[in-house]
PDB file of N, CA, C and O in Angstrom:
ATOM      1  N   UNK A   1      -8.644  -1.362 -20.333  1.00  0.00           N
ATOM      2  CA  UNK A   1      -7.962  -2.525 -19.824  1.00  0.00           C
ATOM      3  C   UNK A   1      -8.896  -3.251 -18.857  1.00  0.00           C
ATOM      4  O   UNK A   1      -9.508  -2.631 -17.987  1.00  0.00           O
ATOM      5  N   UNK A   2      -9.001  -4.614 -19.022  1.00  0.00           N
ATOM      6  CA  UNK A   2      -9.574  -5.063 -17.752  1.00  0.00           C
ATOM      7  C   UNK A   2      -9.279  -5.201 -16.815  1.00  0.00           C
ATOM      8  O   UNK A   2      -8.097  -5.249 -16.474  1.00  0.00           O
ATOM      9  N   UNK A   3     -10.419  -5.334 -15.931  1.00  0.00           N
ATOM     10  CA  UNK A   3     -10.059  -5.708 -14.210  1.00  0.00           C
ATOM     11  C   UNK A   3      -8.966  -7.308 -14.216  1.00  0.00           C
ATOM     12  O   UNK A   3      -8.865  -8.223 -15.033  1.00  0.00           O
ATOM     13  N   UNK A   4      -8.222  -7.001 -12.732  1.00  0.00           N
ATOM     14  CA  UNK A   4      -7.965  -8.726 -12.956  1.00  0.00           C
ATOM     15  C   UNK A   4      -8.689  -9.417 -12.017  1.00  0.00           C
ATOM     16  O   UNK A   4      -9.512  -8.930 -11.242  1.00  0.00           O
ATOM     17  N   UNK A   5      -8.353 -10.585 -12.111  1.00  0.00           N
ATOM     18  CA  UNK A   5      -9.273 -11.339 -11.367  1.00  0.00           C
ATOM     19  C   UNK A   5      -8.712 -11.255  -9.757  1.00  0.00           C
ATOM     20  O   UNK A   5      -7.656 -10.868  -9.257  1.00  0.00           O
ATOM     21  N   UNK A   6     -10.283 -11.962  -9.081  1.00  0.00           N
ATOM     22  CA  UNK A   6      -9.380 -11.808  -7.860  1.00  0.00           C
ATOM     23  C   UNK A   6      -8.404 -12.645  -7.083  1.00  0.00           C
ATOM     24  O   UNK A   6      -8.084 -12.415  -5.917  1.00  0.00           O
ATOM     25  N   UNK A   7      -7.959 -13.632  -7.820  1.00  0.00           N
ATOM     26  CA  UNK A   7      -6.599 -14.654  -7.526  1.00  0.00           C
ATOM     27  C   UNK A   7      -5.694 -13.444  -7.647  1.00  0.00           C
ATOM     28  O   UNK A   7      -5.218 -12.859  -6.674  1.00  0.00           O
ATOM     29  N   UNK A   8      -5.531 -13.177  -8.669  1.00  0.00           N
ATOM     30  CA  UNK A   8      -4.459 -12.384  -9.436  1.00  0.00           C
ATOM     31  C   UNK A   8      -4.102 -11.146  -8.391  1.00  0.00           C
ATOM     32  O   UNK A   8      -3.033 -10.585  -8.149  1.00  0.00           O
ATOM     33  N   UNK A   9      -5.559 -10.937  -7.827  1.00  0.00           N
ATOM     34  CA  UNK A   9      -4.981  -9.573  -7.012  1.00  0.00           C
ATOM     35  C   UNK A   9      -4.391 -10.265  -6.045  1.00  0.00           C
ATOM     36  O   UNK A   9      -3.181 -10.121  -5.870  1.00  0.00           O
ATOM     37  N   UNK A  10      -5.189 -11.197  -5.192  1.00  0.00           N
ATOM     38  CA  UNK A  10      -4.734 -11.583  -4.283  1.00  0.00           C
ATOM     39  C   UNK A  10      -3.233 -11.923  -4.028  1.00  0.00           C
ATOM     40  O   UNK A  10      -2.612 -11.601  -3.015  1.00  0.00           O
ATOM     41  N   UNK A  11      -2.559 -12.876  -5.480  1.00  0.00           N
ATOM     42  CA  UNK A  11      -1.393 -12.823  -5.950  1.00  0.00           C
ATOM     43  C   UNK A  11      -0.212 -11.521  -5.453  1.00  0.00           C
ATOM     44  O   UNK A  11       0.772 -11.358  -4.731  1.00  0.00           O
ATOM     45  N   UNK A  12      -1.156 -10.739  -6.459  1.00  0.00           N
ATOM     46  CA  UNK A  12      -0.369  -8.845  -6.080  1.00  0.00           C
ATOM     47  C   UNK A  12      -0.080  -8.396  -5.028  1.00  0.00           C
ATOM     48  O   UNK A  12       0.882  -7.681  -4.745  1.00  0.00           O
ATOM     49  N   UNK A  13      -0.937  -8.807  -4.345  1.00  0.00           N
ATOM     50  CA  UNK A  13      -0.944  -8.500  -3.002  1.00  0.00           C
ATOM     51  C   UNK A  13       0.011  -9.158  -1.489  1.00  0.00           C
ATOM     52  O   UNK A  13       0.483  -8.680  -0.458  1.00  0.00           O
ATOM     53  N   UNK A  14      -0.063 -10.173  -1.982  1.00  0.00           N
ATOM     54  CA  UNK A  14       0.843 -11.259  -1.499  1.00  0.00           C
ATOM     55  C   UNK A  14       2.257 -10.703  -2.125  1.00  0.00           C
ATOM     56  O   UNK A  14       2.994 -10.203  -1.274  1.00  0.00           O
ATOM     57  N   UNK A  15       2.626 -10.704  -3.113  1.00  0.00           N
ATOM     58  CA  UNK A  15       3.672 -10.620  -3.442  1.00  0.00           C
ATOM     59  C   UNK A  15       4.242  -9.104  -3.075  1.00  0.00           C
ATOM     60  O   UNK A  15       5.412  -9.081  -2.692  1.00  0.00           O
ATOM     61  N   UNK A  16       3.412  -7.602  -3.164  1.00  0.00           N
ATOM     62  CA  UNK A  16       4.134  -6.911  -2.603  1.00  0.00           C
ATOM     63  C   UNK A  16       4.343  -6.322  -1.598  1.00  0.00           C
ATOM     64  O   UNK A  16       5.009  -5.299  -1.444  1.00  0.00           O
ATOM     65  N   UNK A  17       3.329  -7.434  -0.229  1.00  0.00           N
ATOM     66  CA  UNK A  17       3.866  -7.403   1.235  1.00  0.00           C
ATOM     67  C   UNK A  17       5.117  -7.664   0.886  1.00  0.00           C
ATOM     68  O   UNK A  17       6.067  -6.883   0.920  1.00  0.00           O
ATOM     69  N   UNK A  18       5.105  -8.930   0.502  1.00  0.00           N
ATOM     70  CA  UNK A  18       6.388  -9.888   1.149  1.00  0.00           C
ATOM     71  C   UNK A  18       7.973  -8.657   0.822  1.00  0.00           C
ATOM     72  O   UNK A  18       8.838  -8.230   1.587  1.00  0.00           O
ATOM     73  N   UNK A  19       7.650  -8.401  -1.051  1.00  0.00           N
ATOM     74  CA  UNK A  19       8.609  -6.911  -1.204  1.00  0.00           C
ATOM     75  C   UNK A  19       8.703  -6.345   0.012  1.00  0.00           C
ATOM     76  O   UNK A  19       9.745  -6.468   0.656  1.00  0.00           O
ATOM     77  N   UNK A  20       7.510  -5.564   0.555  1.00  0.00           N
ATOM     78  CA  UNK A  20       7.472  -4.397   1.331  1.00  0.00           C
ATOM     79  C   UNK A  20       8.185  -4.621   2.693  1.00  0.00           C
ATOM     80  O   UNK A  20       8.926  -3.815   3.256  1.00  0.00           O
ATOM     81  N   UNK A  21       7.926  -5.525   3.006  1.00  0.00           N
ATOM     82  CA  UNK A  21       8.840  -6.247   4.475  1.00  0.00           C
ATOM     83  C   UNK A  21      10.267  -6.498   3.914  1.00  0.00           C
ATOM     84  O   UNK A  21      10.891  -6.840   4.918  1.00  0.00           O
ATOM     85  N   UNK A  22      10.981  -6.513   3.043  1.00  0.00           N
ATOM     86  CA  UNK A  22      12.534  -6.473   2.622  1.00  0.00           C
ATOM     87  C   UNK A  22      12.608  -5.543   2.683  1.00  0.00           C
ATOM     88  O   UNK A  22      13.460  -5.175   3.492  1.00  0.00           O
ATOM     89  N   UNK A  23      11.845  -4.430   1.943  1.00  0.00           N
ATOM     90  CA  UNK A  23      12.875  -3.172   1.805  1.00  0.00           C
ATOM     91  C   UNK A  23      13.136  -2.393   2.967  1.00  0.00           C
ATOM     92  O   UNK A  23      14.068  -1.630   3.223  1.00  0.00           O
ATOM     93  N   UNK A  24      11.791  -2.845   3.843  1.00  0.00           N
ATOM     94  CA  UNK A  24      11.330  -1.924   5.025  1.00  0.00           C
ATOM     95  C   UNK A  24      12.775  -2.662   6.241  1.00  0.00           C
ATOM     96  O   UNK A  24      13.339  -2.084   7.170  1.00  0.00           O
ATOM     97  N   UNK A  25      12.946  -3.856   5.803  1.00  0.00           N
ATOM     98  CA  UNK A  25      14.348  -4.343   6.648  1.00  0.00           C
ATOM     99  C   UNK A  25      15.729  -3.754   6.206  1.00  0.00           C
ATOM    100  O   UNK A  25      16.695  -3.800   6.969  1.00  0.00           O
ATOM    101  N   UNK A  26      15.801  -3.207   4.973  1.00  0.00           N
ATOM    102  CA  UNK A  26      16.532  -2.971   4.376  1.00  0.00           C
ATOM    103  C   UNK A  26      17.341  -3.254   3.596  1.00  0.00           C
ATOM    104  O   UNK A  26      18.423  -2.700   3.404  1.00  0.00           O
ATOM    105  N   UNK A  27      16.783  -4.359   2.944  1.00  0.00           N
ATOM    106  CA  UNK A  27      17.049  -5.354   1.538  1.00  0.00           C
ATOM    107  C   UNK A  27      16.920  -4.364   0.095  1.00  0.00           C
ATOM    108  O   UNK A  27      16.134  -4.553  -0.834  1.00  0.00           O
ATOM    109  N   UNK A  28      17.481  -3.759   0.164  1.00  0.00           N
ATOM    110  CA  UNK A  28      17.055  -2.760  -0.845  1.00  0.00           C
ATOM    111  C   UNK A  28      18.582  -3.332  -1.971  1.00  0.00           C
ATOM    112  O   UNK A  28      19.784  -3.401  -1.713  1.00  0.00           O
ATOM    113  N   UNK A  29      17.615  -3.720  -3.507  1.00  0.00           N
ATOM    114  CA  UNK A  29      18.331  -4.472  -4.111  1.00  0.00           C
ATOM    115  C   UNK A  29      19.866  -3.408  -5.225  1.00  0.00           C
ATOM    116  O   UNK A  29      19.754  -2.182  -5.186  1.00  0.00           O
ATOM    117  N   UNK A  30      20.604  -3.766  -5.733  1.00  0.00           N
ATOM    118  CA  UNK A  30      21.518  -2.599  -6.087  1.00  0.00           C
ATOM    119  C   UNK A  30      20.849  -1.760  -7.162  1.00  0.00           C
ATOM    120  O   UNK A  30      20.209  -2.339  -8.039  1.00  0.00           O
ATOM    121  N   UNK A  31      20.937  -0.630  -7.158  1.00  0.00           N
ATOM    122  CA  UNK A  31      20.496   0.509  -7.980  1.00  0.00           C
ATOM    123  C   UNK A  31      18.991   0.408  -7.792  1.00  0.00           C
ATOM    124  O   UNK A  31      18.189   0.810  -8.635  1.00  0.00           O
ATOM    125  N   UNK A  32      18.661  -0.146  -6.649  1.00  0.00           N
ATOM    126  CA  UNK A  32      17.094   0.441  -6.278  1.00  0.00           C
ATOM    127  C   UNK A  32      16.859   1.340  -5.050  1.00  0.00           C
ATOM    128  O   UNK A  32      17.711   1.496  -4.176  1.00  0.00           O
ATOM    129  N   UNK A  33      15.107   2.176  -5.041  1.00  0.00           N
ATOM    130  CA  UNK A  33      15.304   2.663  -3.730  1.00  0.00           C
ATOM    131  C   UNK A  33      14.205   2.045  -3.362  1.00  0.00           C
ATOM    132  O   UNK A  33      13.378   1.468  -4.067  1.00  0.00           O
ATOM    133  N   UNK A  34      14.245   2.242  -1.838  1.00  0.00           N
ATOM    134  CA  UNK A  34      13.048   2.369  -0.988  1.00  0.00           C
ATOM    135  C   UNK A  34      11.778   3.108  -1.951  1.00  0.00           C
ATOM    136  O   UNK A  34      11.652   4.243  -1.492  1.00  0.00           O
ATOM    137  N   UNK A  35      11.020   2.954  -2.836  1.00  0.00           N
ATOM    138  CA  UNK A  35      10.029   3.392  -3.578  1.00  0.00           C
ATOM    139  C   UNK A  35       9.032   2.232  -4.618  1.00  0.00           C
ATOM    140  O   UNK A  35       9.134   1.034  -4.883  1.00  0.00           O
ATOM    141  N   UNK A  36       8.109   3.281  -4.981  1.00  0.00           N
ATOM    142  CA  UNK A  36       7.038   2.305  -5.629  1.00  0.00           C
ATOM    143  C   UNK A  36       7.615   1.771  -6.628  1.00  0.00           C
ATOM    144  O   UNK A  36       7.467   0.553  -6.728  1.00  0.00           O
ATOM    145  N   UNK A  37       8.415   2.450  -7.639  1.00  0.00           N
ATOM    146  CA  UNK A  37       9.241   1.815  -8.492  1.00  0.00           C
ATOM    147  C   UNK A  37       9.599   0.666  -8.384  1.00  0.00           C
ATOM    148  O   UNK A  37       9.207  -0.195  -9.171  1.00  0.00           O
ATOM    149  N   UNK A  38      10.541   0.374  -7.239  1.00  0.00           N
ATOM    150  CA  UNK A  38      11.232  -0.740  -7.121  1.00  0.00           C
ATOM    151  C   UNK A  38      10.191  -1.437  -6.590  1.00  0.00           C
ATOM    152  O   UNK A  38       9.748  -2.423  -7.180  1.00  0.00           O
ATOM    153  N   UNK A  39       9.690  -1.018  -5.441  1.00  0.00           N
ATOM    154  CA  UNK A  39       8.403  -2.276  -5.143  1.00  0.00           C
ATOM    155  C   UNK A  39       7.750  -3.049  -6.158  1.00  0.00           C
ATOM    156  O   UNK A  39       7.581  -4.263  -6.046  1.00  0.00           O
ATOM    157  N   UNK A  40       7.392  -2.399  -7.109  1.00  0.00           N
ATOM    158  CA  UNK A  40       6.722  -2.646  -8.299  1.00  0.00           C
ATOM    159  C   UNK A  40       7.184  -4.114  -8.762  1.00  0.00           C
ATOM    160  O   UNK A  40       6.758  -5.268  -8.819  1.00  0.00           O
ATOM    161  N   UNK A  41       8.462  -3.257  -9.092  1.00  0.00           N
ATOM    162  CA  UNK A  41       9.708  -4.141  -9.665  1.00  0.00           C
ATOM    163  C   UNK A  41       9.816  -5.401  -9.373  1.00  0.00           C
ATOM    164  O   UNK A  41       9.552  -6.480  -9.903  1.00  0.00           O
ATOM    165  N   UNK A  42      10.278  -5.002  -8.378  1.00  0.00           N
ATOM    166  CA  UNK A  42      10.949  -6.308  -7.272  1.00  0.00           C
ATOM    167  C   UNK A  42       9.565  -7.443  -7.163  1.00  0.00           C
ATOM    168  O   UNK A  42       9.829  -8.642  -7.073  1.00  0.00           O
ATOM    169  N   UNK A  43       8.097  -6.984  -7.178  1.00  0.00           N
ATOM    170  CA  UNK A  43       6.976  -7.658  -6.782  1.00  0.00           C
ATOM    171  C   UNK A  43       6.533  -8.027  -8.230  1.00  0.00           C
ATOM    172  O   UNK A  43       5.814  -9.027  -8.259  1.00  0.00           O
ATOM    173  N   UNK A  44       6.757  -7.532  -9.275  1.00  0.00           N
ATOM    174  CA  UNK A  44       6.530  -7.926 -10.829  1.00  0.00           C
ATOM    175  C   UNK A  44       5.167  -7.654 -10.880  1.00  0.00           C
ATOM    176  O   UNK A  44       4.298  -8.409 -11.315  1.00  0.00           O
ATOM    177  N   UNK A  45       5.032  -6.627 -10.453  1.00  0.00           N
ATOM    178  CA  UNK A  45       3.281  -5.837 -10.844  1.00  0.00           C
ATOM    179  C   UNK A  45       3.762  -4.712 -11.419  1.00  0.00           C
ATOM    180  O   UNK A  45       4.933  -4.354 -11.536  1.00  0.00           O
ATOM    181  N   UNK A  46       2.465  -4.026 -11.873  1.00  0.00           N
ATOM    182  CA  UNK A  46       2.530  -2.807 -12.448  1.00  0.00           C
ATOM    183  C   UNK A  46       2.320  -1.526 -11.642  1.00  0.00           C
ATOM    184  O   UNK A  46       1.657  -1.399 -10.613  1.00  0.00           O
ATOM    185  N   UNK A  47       2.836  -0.838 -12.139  1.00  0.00           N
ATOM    186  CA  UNK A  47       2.831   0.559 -10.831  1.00  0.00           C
ATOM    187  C   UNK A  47       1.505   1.211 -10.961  1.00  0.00           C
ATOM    188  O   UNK A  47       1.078   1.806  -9.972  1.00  0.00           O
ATOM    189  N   UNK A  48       0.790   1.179 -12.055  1.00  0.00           N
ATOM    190  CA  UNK A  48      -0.577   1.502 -12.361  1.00  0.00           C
ATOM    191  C   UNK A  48      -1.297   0.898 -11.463  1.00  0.00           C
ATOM    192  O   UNK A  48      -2.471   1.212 -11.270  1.00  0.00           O
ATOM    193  N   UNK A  49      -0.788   0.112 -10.912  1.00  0.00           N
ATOM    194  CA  UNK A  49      -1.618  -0.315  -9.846  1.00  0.00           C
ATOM    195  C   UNK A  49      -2.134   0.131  -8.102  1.00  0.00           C
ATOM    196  O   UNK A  49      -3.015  -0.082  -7.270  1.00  0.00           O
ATOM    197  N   UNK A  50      -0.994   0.803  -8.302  1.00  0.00           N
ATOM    198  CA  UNK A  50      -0.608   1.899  -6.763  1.00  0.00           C
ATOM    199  C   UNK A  50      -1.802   2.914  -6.897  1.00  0.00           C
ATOM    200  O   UNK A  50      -2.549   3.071  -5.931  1.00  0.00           O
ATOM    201  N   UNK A  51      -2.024   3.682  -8.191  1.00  0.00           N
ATOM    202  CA  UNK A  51      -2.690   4.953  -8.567  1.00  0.00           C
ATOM    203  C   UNK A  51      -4.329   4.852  -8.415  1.00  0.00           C
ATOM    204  O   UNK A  51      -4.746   4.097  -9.293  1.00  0.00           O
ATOM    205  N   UNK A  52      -4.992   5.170  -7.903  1.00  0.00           N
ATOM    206  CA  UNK A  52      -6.432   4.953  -7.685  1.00  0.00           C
ATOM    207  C   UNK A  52      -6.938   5.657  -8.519  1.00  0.00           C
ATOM    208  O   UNK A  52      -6.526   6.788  -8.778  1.00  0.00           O
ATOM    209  N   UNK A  53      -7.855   5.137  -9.042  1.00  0.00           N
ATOM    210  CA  UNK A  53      -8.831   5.337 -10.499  1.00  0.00           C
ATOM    211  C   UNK A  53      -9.465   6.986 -10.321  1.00  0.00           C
ATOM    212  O   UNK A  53      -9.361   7.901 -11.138  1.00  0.00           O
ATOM    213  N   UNK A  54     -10.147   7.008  -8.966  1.00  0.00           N
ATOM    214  CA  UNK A  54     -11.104   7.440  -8.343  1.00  0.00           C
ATOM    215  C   UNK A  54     -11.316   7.645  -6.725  1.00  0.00           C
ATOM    216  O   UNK A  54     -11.250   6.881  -5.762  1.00  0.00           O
ATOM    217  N   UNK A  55     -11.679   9.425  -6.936  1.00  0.00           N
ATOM    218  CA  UNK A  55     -11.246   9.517  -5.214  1.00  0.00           C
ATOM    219  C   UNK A  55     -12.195   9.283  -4.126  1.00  0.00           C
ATOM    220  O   UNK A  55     -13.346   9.524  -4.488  1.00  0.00           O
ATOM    221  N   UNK A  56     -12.089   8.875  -2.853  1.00  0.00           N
ATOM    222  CA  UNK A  56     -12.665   8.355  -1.952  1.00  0.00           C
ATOM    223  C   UNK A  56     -14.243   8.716  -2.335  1.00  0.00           C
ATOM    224  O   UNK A  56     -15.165   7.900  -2.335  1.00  0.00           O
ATOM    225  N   UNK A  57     -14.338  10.145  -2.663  1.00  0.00           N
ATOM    226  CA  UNK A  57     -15.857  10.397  -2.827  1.00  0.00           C
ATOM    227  C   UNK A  57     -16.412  10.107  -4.490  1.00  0.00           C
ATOM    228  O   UNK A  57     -17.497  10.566  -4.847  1.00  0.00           O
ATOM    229  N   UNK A  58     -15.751   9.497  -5.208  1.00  0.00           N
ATOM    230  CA  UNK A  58     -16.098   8.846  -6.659  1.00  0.00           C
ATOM    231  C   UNK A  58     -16.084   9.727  -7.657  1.00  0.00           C
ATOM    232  O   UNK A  58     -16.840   9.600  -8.621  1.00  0.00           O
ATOM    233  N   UNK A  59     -15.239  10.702  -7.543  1.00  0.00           N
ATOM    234  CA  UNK A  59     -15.017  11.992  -8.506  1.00  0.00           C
ATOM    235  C   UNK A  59     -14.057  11.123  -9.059  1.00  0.00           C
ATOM    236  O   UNK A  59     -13.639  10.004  -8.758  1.00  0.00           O
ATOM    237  N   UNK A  60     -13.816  11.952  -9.962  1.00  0.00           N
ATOM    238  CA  UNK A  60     -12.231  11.125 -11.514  1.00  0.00           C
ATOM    239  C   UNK A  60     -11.562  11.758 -10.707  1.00  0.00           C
ATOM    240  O   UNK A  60     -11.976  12.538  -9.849  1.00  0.00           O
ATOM    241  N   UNK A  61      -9.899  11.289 -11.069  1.00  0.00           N
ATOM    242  CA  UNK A  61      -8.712  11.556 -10.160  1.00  0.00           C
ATOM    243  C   UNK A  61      -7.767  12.034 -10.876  1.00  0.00           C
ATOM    244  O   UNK A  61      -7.176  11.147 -11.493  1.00  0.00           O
ATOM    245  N   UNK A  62      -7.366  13.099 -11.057  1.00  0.00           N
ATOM    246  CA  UNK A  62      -6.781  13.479 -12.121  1.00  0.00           C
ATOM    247  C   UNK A  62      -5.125  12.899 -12.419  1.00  0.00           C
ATOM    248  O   UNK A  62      -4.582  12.667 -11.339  1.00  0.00           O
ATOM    249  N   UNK A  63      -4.721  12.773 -12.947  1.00  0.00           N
ATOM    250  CA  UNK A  63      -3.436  12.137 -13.303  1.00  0.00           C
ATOM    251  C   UNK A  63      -2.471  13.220 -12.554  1.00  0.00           C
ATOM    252  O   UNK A  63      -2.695  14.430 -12.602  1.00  0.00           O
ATOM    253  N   UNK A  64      -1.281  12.593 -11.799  1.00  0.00           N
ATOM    254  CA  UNK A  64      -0.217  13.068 -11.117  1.00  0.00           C
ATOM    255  C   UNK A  64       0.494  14.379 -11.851  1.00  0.00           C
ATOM    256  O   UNK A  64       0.661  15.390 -11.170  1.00  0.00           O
ATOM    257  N   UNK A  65       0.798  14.364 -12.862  1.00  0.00           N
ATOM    258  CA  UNK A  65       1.145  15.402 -13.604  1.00  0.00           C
ATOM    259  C   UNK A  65      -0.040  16.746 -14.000  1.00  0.00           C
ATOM    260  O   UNK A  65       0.217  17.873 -14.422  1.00  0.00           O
ATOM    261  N   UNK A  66      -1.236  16.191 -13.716  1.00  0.00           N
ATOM    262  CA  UNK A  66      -2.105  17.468 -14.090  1.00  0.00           C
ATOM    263  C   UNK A  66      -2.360  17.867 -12.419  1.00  0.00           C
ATOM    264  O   UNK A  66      -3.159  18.772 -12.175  1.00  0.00           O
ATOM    265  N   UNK A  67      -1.872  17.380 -11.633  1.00  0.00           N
ATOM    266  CA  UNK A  67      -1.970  17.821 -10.263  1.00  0.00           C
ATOM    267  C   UNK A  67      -1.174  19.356  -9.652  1.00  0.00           C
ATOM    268  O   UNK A  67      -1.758  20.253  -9.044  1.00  0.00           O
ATOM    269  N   UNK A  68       0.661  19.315 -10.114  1.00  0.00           N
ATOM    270  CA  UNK A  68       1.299  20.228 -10.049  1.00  0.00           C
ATOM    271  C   UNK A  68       1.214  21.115 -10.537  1.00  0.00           C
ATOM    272  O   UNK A  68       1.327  22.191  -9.950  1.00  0.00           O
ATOM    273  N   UNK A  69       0.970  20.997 -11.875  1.00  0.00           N
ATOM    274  CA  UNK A  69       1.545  22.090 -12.841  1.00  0.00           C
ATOM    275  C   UNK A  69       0.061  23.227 -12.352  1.00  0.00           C
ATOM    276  O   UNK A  69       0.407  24.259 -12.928  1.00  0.00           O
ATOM    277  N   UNK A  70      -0.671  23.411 -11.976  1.00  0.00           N
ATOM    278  CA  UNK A  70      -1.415  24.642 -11.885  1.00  0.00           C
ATOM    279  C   UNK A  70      -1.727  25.379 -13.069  1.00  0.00           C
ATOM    280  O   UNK A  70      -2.203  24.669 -13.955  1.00  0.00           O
ATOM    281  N   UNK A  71      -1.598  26.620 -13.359  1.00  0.00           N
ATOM    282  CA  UNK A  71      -2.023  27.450 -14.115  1.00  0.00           C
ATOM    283  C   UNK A  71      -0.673  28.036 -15.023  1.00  0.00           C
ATOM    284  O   UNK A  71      -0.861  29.121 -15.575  1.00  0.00           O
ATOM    285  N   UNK A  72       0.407  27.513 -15.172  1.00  0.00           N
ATOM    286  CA  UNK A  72       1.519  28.168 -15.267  1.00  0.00           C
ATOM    287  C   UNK A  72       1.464  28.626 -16.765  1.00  0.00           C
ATOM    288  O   UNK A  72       2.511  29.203 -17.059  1.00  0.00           O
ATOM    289  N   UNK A  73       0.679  28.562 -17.683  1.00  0.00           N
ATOM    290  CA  UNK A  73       0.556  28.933 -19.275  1.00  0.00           C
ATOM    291  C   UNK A  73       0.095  30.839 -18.950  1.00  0.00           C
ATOM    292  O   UNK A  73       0.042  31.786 -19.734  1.00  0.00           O
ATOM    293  N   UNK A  74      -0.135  30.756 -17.630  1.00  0.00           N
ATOM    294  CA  UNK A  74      -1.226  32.108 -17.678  1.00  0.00           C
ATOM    295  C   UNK A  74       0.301  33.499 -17.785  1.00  0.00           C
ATOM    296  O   UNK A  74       1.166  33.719 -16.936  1.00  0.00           O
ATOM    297  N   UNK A  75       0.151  33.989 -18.780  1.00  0.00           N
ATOM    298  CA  UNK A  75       1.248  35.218 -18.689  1.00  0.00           C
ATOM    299  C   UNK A  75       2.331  34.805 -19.085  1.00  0.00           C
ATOM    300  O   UNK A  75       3.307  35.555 -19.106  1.00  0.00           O
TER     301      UNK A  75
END
């Protein structure tokens, strides 16, 4: 997928302060929570966007789900 440009982020960015200051007041819309989900939502970005590619020291980052699960196949 490509990068977006940097209007676009800037866009993103703009748009999910402005989210983040509602919910944080407590504008939290019906059947949403306080979370990235709804931020997402509510800001019309993608949540893929929250997740960092790559960690501070430039190693790959492994996906959220290969984080928990550990070793549990063993036995």
């Amino acid at each position: 997928m490509a990068r977006i440009s940097d209007e676009t982020r800037r866009n993103n960015e703009t748009a999910i302060r402005h989210v983040m200051e509602r919910l944080l007041a407590g504008d939290v819309p019906p059947g949403g929570k306080c979370d990235i989900k709804t931020l997402a939502t509510q800001a019309r970005v993608a949540r893929t966007g929250f997740c960092p590619k790559k960690n501070r020291d430039g190693s790959p980052r492994l996906a959220p789900t290969n984080t928990w699960r550990g070793s549990s196949n063993a036995g």
